[in-house]
Backbone as CSV, one residue per row, in Angstrom:
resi,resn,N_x,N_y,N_z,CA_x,CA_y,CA_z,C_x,C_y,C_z
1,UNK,1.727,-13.259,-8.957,2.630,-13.092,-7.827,3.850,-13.963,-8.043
2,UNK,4.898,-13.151,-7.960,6.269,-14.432,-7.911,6.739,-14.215,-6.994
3,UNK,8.262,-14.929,-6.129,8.605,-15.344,-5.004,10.077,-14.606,-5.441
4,UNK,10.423,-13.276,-4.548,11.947,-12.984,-4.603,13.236,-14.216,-4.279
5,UNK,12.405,-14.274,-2.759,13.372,-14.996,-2.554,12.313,-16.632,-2.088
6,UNK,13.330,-17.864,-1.680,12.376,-18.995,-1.371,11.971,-18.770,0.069
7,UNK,10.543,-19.145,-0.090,9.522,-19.180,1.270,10.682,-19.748,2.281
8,UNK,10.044,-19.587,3.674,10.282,-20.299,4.743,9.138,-21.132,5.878
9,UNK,9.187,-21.940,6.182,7.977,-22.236,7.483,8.829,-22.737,8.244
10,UNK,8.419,-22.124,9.189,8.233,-22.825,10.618,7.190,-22.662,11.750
11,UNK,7.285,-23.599,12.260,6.343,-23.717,13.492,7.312,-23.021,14.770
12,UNK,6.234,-22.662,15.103,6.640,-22.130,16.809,6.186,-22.276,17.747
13,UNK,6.635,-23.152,19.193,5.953,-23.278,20.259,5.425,-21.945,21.457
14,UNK,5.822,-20.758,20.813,6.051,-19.482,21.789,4.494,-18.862,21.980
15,UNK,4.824,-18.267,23.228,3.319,-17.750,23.659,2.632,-19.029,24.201
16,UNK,3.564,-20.184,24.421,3.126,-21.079,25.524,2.341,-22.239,24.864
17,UNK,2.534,-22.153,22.958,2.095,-23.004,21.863,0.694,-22.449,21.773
18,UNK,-0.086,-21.716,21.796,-1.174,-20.902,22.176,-1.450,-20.559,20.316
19,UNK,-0.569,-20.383,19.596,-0.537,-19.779,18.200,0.340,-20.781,17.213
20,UNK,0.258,-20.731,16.178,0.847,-21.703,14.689,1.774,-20.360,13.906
21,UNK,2.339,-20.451,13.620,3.183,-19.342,12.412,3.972,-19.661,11.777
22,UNK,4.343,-19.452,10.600,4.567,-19.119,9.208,5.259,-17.957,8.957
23,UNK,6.544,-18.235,8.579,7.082,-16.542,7.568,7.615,-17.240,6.671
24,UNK,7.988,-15.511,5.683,9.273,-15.904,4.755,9.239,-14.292,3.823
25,UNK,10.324,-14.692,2.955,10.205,-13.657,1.959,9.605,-13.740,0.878
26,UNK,9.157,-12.479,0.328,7.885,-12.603,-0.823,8.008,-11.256,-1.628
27,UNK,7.879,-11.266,-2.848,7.623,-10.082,-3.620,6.604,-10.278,-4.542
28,UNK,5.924,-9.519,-4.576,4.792,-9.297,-5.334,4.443,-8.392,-6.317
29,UNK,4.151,-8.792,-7.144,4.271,-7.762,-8.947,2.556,-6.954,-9.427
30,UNK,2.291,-6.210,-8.109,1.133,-5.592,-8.569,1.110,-4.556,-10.120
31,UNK,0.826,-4.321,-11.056,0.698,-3.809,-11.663,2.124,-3.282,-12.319
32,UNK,2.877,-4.301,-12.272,4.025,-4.367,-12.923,4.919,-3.559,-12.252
33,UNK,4.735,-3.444,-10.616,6.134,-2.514,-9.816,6.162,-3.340,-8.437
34,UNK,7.207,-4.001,-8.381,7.688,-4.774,-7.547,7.100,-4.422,-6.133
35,UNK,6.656,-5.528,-5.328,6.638,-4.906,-3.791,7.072,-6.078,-3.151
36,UNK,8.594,-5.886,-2.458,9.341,-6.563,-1.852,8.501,-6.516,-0.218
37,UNK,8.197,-7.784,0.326,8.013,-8.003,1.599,8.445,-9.109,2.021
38,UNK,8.495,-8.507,3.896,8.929,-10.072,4.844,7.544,-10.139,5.381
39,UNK,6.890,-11.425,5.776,6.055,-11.849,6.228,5.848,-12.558,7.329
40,UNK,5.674,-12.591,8.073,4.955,-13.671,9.118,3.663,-13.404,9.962
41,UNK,3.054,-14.549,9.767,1.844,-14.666,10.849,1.750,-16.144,11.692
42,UNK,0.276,-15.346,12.630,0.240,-16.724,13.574,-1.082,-16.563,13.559
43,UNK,-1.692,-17.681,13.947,-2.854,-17.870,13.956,-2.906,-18.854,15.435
44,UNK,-3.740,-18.299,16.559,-4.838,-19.010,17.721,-5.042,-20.260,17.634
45,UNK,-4.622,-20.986,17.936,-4.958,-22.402,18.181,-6.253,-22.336,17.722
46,UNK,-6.960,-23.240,17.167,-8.323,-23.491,16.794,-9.037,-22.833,16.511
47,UNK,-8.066,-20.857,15.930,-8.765,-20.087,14.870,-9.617,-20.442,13.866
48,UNK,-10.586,-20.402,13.338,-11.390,-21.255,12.306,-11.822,-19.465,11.507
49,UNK,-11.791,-19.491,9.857,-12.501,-18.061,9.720,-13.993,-18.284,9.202
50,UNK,-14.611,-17.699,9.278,-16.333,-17.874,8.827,-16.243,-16.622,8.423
51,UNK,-17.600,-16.841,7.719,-18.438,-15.117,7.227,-18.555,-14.232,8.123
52,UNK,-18.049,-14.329,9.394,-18.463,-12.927,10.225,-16.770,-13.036,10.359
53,UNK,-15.931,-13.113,9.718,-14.849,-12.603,9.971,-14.073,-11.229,9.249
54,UNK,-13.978,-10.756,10.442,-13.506,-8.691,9.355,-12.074,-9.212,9.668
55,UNK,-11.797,-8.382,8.671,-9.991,-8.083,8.547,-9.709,-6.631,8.540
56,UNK,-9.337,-6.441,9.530,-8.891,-5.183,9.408,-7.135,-4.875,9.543
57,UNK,-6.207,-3.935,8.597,-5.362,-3.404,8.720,-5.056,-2.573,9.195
58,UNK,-3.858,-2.462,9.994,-3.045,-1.222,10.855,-1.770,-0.811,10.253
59,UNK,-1.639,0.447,10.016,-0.319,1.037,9.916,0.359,0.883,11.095
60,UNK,1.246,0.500,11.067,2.150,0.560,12.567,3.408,0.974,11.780
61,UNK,3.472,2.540,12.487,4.673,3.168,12.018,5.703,3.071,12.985
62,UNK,7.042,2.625,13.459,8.115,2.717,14.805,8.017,4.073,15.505
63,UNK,6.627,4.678,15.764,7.200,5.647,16.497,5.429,5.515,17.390
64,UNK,5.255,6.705,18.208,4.127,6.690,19.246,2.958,6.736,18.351
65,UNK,2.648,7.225,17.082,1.061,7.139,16.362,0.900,5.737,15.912
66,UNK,2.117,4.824,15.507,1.772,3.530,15.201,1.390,2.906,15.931
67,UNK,2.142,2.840,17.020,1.680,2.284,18.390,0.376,2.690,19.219
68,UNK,-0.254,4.007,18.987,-1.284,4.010,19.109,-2.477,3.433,18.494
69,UNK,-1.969,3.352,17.242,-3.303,3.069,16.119,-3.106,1.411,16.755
70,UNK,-2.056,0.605,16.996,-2.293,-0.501,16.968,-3.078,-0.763,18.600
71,UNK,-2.862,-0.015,19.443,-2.956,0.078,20.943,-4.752,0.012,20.758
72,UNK,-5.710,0.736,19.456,-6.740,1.124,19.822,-7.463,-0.185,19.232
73,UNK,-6.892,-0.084,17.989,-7.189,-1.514,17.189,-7.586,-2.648,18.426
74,UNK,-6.848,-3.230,19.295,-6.717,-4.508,19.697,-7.451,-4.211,20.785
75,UNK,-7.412,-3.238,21.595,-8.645,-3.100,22.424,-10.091,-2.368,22.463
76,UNK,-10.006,-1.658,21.220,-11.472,-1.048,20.983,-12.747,-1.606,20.235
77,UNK,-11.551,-2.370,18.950,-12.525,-2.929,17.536,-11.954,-4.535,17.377
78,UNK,-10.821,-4.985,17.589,-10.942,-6.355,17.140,-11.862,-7.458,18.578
79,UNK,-12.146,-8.195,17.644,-13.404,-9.423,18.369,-12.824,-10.864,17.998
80,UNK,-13.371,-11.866,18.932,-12.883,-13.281,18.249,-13.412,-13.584,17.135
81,UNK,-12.190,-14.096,16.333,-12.535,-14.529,15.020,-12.275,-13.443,13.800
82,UNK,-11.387,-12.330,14.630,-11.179,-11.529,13.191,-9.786,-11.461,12.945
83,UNK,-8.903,-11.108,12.097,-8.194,-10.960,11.293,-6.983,-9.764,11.273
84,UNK,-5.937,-9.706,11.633,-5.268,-8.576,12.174,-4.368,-8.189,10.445
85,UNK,-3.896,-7.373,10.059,-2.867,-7.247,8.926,-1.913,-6.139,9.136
86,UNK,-1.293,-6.051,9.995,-0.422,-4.553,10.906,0.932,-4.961,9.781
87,UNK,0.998,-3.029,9.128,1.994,-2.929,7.931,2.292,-2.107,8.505
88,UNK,4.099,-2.811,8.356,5.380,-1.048,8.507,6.063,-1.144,6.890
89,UNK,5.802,0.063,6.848,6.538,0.193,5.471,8.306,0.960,5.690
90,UNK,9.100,0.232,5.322,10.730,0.799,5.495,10.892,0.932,4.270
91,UNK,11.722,2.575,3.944,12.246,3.399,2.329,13.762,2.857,2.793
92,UNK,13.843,1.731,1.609,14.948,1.196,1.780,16.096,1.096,-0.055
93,UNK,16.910,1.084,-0.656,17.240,0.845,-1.775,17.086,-0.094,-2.332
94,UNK,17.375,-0.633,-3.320,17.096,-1.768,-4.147,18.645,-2.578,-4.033
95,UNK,19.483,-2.255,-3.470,20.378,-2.838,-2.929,19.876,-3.792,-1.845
96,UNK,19.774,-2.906,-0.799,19.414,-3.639,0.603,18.247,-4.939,0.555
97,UNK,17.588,-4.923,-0.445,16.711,-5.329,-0.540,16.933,-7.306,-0.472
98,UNK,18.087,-7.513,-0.819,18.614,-8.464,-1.168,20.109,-8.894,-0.214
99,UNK,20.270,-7.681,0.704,21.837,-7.917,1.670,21.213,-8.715,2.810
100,UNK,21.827,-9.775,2.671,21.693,-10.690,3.871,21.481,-9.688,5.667
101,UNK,22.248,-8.656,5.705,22.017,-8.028,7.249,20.900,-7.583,7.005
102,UNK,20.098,-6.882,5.893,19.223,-5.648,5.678,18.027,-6.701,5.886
103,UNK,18.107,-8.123,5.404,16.870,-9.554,5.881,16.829,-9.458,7.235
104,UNK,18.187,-10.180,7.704,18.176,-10.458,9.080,17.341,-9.048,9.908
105,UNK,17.569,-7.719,9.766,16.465,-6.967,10.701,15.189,-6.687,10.144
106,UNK,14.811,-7.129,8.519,13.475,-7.260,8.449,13.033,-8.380,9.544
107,UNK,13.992,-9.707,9.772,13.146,-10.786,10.402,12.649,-10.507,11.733
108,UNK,13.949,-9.576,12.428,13.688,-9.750,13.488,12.947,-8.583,14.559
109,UNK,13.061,-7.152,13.120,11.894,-6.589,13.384,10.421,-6.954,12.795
110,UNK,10.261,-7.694,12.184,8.654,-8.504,11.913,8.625,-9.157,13.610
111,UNK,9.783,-10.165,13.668,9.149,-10.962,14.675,9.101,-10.401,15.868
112,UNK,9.426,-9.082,16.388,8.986,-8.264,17.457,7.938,-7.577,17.771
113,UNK,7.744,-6.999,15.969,5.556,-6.840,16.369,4.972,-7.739,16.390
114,UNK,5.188,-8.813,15.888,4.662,-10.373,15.904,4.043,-10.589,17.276
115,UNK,5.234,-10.928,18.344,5.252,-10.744,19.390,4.409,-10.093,20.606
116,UNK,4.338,-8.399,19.709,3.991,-7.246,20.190,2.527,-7.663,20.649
117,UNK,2.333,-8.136,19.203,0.539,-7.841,19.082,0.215,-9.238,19.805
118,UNK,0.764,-10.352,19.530,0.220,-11.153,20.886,0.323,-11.232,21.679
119,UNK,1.219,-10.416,22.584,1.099,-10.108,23.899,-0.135,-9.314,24.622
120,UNK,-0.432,-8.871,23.670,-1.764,-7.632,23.442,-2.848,-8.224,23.609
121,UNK,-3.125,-9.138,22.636,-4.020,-10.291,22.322,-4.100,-11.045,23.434
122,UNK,-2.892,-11.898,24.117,-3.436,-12.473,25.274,-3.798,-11.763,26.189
123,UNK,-3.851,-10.502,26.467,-4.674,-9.435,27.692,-6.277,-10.014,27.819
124,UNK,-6.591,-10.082,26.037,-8.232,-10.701,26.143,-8.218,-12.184,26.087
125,UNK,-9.040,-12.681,27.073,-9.008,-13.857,27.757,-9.822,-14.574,26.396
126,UNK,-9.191,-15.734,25.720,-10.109,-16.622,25.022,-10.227,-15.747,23.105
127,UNK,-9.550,-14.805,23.246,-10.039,-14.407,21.718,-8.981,-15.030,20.661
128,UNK,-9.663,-15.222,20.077,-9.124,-16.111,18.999,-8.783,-15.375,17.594
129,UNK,-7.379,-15.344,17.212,-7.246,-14.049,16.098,-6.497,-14.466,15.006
130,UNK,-6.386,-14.811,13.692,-5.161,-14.366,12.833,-3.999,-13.353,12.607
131,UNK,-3.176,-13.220,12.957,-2.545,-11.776,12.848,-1.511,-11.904,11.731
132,UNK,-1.623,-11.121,10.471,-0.317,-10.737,9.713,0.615,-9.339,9.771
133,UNK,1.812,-10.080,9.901,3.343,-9.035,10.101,3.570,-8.416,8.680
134,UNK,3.425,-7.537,8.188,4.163,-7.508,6.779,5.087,-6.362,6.610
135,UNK,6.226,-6.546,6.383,7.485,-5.510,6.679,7.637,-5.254,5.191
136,UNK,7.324,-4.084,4.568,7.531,-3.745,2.788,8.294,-2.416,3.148
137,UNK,8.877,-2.722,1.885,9.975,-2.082,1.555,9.292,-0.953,0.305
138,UNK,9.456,0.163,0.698,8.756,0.808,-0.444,8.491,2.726,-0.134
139,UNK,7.842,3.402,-0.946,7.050,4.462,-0.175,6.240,4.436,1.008
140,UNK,5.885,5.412,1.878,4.771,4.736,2.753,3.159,4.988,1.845
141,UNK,2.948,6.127,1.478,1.847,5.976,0.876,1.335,5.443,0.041
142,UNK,2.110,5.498,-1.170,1.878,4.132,-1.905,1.399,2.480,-1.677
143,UNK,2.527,2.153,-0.827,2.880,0.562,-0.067,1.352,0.759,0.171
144,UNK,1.015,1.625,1.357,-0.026,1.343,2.165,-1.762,0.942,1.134
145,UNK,-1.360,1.873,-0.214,-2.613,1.653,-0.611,-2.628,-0.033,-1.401
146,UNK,-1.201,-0.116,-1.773,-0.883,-1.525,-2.196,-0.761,-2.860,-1.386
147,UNK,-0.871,-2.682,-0.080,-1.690,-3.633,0.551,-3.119,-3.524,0.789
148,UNK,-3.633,-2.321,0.649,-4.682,-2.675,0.686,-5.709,-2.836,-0.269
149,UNK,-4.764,-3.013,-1.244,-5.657,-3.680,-2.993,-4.987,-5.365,-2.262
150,UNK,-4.209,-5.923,-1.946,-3.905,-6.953,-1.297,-4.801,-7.574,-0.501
151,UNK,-4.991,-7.022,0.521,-5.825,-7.930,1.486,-7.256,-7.250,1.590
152,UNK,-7.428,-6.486,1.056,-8.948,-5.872,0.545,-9.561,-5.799,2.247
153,UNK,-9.012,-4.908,3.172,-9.627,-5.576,4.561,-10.528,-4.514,4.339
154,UNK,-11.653,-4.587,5.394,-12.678,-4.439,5.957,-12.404,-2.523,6.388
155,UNK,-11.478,-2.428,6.939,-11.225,-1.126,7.295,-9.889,-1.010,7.361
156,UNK,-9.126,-0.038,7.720,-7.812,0.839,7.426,-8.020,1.928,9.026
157,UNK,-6.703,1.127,10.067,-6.348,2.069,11.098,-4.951,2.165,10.345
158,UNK,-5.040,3.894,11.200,-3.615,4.653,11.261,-3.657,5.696,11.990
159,UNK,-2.754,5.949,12.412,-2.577,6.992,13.313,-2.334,8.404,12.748
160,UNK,-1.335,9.571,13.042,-1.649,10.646,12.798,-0.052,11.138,12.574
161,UNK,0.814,10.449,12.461,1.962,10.688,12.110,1.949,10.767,9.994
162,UNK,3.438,12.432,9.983,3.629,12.609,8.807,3.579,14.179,8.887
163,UNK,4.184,14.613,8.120,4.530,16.372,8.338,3.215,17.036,7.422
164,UNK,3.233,18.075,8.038,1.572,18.969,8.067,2.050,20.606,7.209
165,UNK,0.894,20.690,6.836,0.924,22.074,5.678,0.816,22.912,6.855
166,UNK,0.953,24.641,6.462,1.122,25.547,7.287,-0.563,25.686,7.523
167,UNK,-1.485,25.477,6.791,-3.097,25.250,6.861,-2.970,24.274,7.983
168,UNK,-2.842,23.181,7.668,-2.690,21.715,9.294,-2.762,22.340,10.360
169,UNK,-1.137,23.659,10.537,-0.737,23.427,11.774,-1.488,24.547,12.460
170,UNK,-1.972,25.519,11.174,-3.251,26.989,11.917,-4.500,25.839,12.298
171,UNK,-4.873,24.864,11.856,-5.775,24.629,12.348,-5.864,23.904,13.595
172,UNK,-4.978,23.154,13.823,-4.288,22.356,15.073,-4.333,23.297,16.207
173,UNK,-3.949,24.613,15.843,-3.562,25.852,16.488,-4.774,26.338,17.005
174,UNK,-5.734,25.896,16.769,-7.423,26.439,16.832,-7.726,25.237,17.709
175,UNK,-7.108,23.907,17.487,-7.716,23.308,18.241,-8.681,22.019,17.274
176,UNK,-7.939,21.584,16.012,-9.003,21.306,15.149,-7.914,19.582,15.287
177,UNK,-8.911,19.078,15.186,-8.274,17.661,14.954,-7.191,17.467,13.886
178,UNK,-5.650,16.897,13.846,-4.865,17.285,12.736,-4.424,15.938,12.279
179,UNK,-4.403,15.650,10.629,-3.876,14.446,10.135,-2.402,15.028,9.157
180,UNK,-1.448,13.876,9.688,-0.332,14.070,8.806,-0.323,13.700,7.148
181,UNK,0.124,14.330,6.330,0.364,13.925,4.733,0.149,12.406,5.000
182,UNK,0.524,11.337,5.416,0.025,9.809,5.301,-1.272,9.496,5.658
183,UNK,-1.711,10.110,6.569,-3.103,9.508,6.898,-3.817,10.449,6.679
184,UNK,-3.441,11.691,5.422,-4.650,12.608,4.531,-4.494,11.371,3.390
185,UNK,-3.389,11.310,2.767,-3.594,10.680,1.533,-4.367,9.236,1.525
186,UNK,-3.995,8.615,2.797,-4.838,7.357,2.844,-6.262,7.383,2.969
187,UNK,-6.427,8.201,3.709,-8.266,8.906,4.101,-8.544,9.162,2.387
188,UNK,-7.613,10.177,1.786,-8.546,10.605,0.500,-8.348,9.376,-0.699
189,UNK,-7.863,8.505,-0.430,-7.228,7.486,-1.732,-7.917,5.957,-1.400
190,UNK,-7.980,5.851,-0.410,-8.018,4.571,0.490,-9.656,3.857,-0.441
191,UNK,-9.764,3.227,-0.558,-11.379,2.602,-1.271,-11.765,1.725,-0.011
192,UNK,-11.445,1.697,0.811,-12.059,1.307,1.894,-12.158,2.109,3.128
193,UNK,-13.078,2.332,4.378,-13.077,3.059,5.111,-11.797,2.886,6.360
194,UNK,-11.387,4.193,6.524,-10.210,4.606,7.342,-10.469,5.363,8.430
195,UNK,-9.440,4.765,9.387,-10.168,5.399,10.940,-8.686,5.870,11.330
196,UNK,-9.046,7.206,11.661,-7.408,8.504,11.900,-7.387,8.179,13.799
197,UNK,-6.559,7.231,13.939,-6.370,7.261,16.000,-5.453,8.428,15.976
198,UNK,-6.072,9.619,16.572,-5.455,10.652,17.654,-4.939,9.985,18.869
199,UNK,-3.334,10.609,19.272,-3.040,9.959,20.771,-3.910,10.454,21.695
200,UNK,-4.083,9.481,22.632,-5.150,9.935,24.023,-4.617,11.080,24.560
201,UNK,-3.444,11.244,24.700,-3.076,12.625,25.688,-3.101,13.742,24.523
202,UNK,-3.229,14.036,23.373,-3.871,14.623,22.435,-5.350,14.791,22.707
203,UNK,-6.064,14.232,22.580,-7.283,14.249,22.782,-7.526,14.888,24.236
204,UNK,-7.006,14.393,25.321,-7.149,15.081,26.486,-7.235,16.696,26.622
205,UNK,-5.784,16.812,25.758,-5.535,18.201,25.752,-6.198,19.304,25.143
206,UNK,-6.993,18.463,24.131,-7.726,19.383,23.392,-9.025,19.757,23.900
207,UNK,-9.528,18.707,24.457,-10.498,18.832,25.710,-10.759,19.605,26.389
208,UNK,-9.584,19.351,27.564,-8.934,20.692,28.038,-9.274,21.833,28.119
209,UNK,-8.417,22.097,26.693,-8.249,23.850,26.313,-9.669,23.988,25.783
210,UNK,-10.934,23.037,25.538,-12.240,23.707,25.119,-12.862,23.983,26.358
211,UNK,-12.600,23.432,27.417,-13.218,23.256,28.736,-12.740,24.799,29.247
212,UNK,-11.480,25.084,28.940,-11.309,26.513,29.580,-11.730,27.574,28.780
213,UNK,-12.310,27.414,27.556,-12.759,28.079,26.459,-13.802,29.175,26.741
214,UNK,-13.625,30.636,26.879,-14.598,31.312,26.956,-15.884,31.376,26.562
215,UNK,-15.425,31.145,25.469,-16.842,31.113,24.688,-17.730,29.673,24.575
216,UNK,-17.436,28.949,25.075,-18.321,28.003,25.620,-19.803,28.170,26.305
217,UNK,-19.162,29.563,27.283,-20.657,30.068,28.106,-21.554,30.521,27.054
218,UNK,-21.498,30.983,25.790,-22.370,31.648,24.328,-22.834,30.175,24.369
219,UNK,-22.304,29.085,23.815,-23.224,28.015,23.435,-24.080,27.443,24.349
220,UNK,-23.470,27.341,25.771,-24.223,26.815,26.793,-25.307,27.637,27.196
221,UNK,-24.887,29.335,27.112,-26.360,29.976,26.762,-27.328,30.171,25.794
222,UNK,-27.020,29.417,24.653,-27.903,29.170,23.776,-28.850,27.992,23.952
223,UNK,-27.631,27.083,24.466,-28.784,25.843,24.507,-29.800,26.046,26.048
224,UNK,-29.474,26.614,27.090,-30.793,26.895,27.580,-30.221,25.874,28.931
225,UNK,-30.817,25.867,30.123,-30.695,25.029,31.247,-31.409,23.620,31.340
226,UNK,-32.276,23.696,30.356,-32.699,22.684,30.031,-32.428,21.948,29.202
227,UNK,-31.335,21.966,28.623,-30.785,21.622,27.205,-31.193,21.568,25.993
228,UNK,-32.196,22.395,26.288,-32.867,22.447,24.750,-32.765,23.190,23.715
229,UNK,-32.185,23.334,22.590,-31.849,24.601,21.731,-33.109,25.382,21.524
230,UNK,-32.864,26.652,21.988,-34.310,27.576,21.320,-34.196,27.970,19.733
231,UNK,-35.525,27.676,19.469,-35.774,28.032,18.300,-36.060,29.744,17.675
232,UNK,-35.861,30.625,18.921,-35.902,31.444,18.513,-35.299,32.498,17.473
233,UNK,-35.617,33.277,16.359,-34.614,33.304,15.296,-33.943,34.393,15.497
234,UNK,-34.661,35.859,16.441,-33.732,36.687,17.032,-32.209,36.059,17.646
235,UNK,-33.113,35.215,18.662,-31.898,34.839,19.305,-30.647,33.851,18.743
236,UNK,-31.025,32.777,17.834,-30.267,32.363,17.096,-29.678,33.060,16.685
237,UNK,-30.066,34.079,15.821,-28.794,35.364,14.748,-27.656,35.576,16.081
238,UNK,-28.328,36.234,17.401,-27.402,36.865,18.259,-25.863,36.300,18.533
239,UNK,-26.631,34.598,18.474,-25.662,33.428,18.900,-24.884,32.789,17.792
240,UNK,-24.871,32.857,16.603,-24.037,32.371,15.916,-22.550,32.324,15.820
241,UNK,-21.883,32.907,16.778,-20.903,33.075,17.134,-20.166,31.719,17.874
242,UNK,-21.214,31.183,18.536,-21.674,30.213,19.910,-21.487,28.693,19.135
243,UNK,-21.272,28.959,18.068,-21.635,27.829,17.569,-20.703,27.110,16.900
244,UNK,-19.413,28.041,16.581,-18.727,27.392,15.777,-17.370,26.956,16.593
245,UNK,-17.635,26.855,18.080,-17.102,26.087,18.675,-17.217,24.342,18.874
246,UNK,-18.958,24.715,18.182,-19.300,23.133,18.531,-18.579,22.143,17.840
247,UNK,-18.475,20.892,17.787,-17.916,19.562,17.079,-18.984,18.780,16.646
């Protein structure tokens, strides 16, 4: 690993001195192709990490799926004592990379999810977290798998943003759960396990439209008032129809 540009530290009293943090700039020479990043984290007052500590990473893309994936992250799966690593990747030139303005809004968009996510964090009373900012400059799919040969976390959130094959959008069209080109390639590439956050009002909707679904009454008459699937094999053949609504 070498250093683009020279580190920075500082301490920060914000969030009421509640957290410690650290940034700066950093580039890193994985496999001989540069990956320019800004960094900062904070760490919980009297964070300590042990063996039961997971690290898990978030894509946080600037638009509503990043913000979801990070929205589910912090209130569904992180616990005290684990480890946050939320990556935006910006396709930027090899110019910018080095222009004093093109820094200044890496800093001060790092230090706004910074922010973001501990505001989040203090919602849960007493949890105690590490969180890393890392703003790379790069592809998104790529970057993403190159942090996560980096921090080797535990699991991989992302949301569902990224443009869809004409297959995607017939199936979306049916009603089928849909992932964008970034979070197919990360699902199929990723060496660690990856979790696809659908937005909630997505999910609602799809709900929904199964709830008004005709053919719902075929499965619900298959399975019987008692909820029990019959084993019968006449009747099974009749119903196979019934079925490929299920999930």
């Amino acid at each position: 690993m070498s250093s683009g540009l020279p580190k920075t530290w500082t301490n920060s009293s914000g969030h009421e001195g509640r957290y410690r943090r650290k940034v700066g700039f950093e580039a890193f020479e994985p496999d001989s192709d540069a990956l320019f990043a800004y960094t900062c984290q904070a760490k919980s007052e009297g964070y300590k990490r042990s063996r039961n500590t997971r690290v898990f990473a978030v894509a946080v893309s600037p638009d509503e799926s990043g913000e979801d994936a990070l929205d589910w992250l912090m209130t569904e799966l992180v616990e005290d004592g684990d480890e946050i690593v939320a990556i935006r990747v910006i396709d930027i030139d090899e110019g910018e990379k080095t222009d004093p303005a093109q820094q200044d809004e890496f800093r001060e968009e790092a230090q706004t999810m910074l922010s973001n996510i501990l505001d989040k964090n203090n919602e849960a009373d007493g949890r105690k977290l590490s969180i890393i900012v890392e703003m790379v400059a790069g592809g998104v799919t790529k970057t993403l798998l190159k942090m996560i040969a980096l921090y080797r976390p535990d699991s991989m959130i992302v949301g569902t943003k990224g443009s869809r094959t004409r297959l995607q959008k017939w199936g979306m069209a049916m009603g089928a759960p849909g992932m964008g080109s970034v979070s197919r390639y990360v699902v199929s590439h990723s060496p660690v396990p990856v979790i696809v956050v659908r937005p909630e009002r997505k999910v609602k909707k799809t709900l929904a439209k199964r709830q008004n679904n005709p053919k719902r009454g075929q499965y619900a008459a298959l399975i019987g008032p008692d909820g029990a699937l019959s084993l019968s094999r006449s009747r099974s053949r009749g119903s196979i129809g019934g079925l490929s609504d299920r999930e």
